[in-house]
NUGU-707378 format. One line per field, with one value per residue (C-alpha): residue number from 0; residue in three letters; x, y, z. Coordinates in steps of 0.25 Angstrom, whole numbers, plus 2048, in hexadecimal, padded with zeros to 3 digits. Layout:
// NUGU-707378
resi = NUM:...
resn = ALA:...
xx = X:...
yy = Y:...
zz = Z:...
***
This chain:
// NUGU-707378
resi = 0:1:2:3:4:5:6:7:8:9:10:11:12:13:14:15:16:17:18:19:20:21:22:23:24:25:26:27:28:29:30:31:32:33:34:35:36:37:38:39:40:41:42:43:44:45:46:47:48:49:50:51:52:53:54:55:56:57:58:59:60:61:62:63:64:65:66:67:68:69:70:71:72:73:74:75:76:77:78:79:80:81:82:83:84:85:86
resn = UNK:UNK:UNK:UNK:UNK:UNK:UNK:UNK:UNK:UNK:UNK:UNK:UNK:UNK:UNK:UNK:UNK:UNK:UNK:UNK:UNK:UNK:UNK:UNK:UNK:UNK:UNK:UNK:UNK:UNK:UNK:UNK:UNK:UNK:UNK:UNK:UNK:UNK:UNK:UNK:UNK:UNK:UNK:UNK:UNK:UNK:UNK:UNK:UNK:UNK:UNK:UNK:UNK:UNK:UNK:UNK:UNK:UNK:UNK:UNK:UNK:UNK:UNK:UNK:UNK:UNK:UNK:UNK:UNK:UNK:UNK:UNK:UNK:UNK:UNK:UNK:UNK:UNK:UNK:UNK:UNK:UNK:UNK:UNK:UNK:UNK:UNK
xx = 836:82C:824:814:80A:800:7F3:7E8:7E0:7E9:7E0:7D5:7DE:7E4:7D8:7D2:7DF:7DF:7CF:7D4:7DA:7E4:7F1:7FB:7F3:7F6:7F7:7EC:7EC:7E2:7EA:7F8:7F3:7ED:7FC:803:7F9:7FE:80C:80A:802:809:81A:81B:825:81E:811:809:7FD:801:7F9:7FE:7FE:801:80F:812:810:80A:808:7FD:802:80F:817:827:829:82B:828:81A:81B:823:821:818:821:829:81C:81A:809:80A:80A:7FF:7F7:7FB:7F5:7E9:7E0:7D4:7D5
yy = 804:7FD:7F1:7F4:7EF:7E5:7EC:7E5:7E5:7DF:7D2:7DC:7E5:7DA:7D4:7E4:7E5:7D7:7DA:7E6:7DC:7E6:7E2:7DE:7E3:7ED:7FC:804:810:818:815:818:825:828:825:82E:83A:838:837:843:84B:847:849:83A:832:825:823:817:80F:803:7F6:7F0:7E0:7D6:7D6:7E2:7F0:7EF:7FA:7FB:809:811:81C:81E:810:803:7FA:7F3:7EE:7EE:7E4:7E9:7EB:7F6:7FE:80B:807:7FA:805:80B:801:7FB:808:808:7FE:801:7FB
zz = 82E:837:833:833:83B:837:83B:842:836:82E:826:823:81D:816:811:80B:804:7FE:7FA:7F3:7E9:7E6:7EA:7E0:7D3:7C7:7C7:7C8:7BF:7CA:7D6:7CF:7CC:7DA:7DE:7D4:7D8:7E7:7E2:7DA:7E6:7F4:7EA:7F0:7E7:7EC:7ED:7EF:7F0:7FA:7FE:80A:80B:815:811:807:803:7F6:7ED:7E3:7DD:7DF:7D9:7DD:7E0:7DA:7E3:7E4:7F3:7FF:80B:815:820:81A:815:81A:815:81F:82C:827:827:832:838:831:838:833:826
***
């Protein structure tokens, strides 16, 4: 797999996610559900809600896997925002 791109914007993406204050919290009941309808509509066995870091893939909800992150570089979500500038 190809290691993503750092985007341009890269600090003032950093800096919204961290002002979020979200990363590495608890469940949230709401979002869970959100991502078991998505699971249940689209037949996925994995679906996600994915916050990527300076170094990781972190995943605030998930259903079909156990893991809680990955490192950035092997995340299929790191090319997508290294696509998406305008963040």
């Amino acid at each position: 797999m190809k290691i993503p791109k750092v985007p341009e914007n890269e600090r003032k993406r950093l800096r919204a996610l961290y002002d979020l204050e979200v990363l590495d919290t608890g469940p949230d009941p709401d979002i869970d559900r959100l991502v078991e309808l998505a699971g249940l509509v689209t037949g996925c066995p994995v679906t996600l809600v994915s916050l990527v870091d300076k170094d990781r893939q972190w995943f605030k909800s998930k259903v079909g896997l156990d893991a809680i992150e990955t490192e950035r570089e092997i995340s299929f979500c790191g090319h997508v925002v290294a696509e998406n500038t305008n963040a």
